[in-house]
ZAKE-822369 format. One record per residue (C-alpha): residue in three letters; x, y, z. Coordinates in steps of 0.5 Angstrom, whole numbers, plus 500, padded with zeros to 3 digits. Example, Ala and Ser with C-alpha at 12.3 -4.5 7.8 and 13.67 -1.06 7.14 Angstrom:
<rs>
[r "ALA"; [525; 491; 516]]
[r "SER"; [527; 498; 514]]
</rs>
This chain:
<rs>
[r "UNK"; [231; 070; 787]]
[r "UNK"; [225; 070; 783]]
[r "UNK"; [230; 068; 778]]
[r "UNK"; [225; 066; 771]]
[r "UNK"; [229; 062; 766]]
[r "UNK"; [228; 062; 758]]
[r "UNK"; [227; 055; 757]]
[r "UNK"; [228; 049; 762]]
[r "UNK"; [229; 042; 760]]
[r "UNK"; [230; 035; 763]]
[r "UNK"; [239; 036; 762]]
[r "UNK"; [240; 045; 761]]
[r "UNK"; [238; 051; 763]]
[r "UNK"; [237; 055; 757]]
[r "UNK"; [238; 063; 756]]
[r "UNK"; [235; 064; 750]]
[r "UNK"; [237; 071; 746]]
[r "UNK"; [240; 076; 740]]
[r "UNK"; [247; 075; 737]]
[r "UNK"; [249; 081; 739]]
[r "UNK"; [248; 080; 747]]
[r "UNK"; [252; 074; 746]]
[r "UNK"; [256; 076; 752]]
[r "UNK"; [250; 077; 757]]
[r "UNK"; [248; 070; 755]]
[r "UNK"; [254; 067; 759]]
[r "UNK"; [253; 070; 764]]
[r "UNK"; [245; 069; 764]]
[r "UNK"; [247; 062; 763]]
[r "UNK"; [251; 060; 768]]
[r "UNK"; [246; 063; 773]]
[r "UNK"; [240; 060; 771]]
[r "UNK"; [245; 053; 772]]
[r "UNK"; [247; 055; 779]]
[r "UNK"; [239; 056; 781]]
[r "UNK"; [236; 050; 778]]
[r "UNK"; [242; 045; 779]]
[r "UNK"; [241; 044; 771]]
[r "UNK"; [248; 044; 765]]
[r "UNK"; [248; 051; 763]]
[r "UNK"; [246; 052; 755]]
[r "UNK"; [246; 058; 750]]
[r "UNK"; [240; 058; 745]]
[r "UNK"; [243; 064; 740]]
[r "UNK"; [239; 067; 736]]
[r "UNK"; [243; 069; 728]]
[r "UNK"; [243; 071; 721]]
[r "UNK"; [249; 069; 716]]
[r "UNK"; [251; 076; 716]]
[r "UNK"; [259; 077; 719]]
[r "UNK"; [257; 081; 726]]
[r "UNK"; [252; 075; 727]]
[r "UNK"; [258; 070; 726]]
[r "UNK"; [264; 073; 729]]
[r "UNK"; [258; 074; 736]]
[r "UNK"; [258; 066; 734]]
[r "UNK"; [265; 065; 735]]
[r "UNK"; [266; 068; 741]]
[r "UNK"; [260; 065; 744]]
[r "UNK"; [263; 058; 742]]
[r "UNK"; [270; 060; 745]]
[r "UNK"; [267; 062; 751]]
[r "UNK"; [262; 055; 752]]
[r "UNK"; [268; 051; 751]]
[r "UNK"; [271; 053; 756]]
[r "UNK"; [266; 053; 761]]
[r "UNK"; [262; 047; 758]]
[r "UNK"; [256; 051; 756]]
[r "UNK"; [251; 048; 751]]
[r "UNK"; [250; 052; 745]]
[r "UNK"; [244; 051; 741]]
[r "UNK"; [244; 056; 735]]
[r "UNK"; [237; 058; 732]]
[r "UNK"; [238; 061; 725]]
[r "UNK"; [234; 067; 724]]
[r "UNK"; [231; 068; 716]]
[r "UNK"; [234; 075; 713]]
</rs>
């Protein structure tokens, strides 16, 4: 489905993105997965600001339910 994912490694496919589409980078994540036969993964991209942690934490509530990898890359301010 010409499907292009951010990053693909050997064990995840990875949706790489903003805090603030948390959200979509579930649902992009468990996409990516089901194309390539790979784990789904999360890279989120944040700052140590309370938007960015509270996006954080409803990533992480959701990755834990559906076993989605979460690699947090952290953004300078």
């Amino acid at each position: 489905d010409r499907t292009r994912v951010d990053c693909l490694t050997d064990e995840y496919a990875i949706e790489v993105d903003f805090s603030k589409k948390w959200a979509e980078s579930v649902g992009q994540s468990l996409h990516y997965a089901l194309m390539t036969g790979k784990k789904p993964a999360v890279g989120l991209i944040v700052r140590e600001t309370k938007k960015d942690k509270r996006h954080m934490k409803r990533l992480e509530s959701l990755a834990e339910k559906y076993d989605i990898k979460i690699f947090k890359i952290e953004r300078e301010e």
